[in-house]
C-alpha positions in Angstrom: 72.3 82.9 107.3 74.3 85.8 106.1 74.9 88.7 107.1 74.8 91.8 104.9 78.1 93.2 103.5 78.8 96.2 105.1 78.9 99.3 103.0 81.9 101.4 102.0 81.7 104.4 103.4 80.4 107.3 101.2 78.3 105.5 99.2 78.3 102.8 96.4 81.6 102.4 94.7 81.6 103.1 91.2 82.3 100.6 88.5 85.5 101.4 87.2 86.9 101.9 90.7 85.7 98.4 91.5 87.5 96.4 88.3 90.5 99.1 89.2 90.6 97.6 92.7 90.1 94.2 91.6 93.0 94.2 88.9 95.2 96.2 92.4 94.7 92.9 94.2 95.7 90.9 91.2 98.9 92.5 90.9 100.1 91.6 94.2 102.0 88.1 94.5 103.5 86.2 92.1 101.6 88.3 89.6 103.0 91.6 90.2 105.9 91.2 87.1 103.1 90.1 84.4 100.9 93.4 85.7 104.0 95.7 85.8 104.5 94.4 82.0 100.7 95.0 81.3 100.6 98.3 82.9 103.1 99.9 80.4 101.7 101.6 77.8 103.6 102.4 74.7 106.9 102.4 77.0 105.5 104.2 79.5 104.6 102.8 83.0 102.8 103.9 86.1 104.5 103.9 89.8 102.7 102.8 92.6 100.2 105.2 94.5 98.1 105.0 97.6 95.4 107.4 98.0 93.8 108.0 101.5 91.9 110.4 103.8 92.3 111.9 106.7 91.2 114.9 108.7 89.4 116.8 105.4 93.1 116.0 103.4 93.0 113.5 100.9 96.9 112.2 100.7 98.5 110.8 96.9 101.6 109.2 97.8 103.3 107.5 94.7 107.0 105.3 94.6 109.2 107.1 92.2 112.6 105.7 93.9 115.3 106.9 91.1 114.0 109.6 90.1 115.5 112.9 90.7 113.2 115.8 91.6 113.9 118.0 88.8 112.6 115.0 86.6 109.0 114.8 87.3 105.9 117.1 87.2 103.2 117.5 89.2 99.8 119.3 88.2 95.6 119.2 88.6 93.1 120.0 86.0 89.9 120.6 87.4 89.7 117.4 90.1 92.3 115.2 88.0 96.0 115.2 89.5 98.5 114.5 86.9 102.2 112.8 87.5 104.1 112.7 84.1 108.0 112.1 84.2 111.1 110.1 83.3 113.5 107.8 85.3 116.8 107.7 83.4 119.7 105.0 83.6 121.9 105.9 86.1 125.1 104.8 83.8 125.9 102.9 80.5 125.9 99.7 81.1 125.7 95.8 79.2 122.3 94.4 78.3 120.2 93.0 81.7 120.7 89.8 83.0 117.5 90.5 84.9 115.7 93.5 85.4 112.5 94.5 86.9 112.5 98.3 87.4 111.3 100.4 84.2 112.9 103.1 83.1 112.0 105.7 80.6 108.4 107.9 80.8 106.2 107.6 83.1 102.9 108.8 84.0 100.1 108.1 86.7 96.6 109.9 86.9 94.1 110.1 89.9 90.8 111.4 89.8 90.3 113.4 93.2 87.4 114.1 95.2 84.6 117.0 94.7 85.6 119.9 97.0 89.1 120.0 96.9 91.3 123.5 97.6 93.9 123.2 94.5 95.4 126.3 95.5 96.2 124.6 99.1 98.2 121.5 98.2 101.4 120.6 100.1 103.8 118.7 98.4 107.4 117.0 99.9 109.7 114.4 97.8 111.9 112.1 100.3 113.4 108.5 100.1 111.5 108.1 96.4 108.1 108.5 97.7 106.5 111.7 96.5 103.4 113.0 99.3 100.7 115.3 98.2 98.5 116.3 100.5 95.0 118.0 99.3 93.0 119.7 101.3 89.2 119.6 101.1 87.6 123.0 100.4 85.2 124.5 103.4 81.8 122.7 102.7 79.2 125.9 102.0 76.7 126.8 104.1 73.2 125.1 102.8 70.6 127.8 101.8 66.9 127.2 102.2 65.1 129.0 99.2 61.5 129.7 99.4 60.0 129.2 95.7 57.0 131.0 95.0 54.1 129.0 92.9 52.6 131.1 90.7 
């Protein structure tokens, strides 16, 4: 007999998170090179992020290892965080024997969770791994309202 699947915490995942996750694990192995290439859009491509909780902070951390700080920017419009930027060619050089790190612009977008404080976010940039932490905003108080029937 089986046993049930357990359930992710928080609730159901949505659809597009599920084929997002799906295509995530496809990438991994042998694969990565063909998703890297498939991933670029219009010469642009999109660095590697993990996206976690812990202790009411959701953490972003995304693998831009090249890329100098003054060459990236970092913003949030309403719950969706924005990374747009560029990873130049470090010199002039002949035509790639082999080469698997894009260059060029880039840009990665993560919908965040309800609640957030945007005002509150804590950024650092070390190694190539940019960190955002976000904290969550002070869950309100629930009111009980009395309605009158008329």
């Amino acid at each position: 007999m089986n046993a049930p699947r357990p359930k992710p915490p928080g609730g159901p995942v949505p659809f597009p998170e599920q084929m997002g996750r799906m295509f995530d694990r496809f990438a991994r192995g042998p694969r990565r090179r063909f998703w890297q290439q498939l991933r670029m859009r219009g010469g642009e491509w999109a660095p590697d992020i993990d996206v976690f909780e812990e202790e009411n902070v959701t953490v972003v951390r995304a693998d831009l290892p090249g890329v100098k700080r003054e060459d990236f920017d970092i913003s949030i419009e309403d719950s969706t965080l924005h990374i747009d930027g560029q990873r130049e060619e470090e010199h002039a050089r002949e035509p790639d024997y082999y080469s698997e790190r894009p260059l060029g612009r880039f840009s990665r977008t993560v919908q965040l969770p309800e609640g957030i404080d945007p005002n509150a976010i804590e950024a650092s940039y070390q190694d190539g791994v940019l960190e955002l932490r976000i904290p969550h905003s002070p869950a309100e108080p629930r009111r009980s309202v009395k309605v009158p029937i008329q």
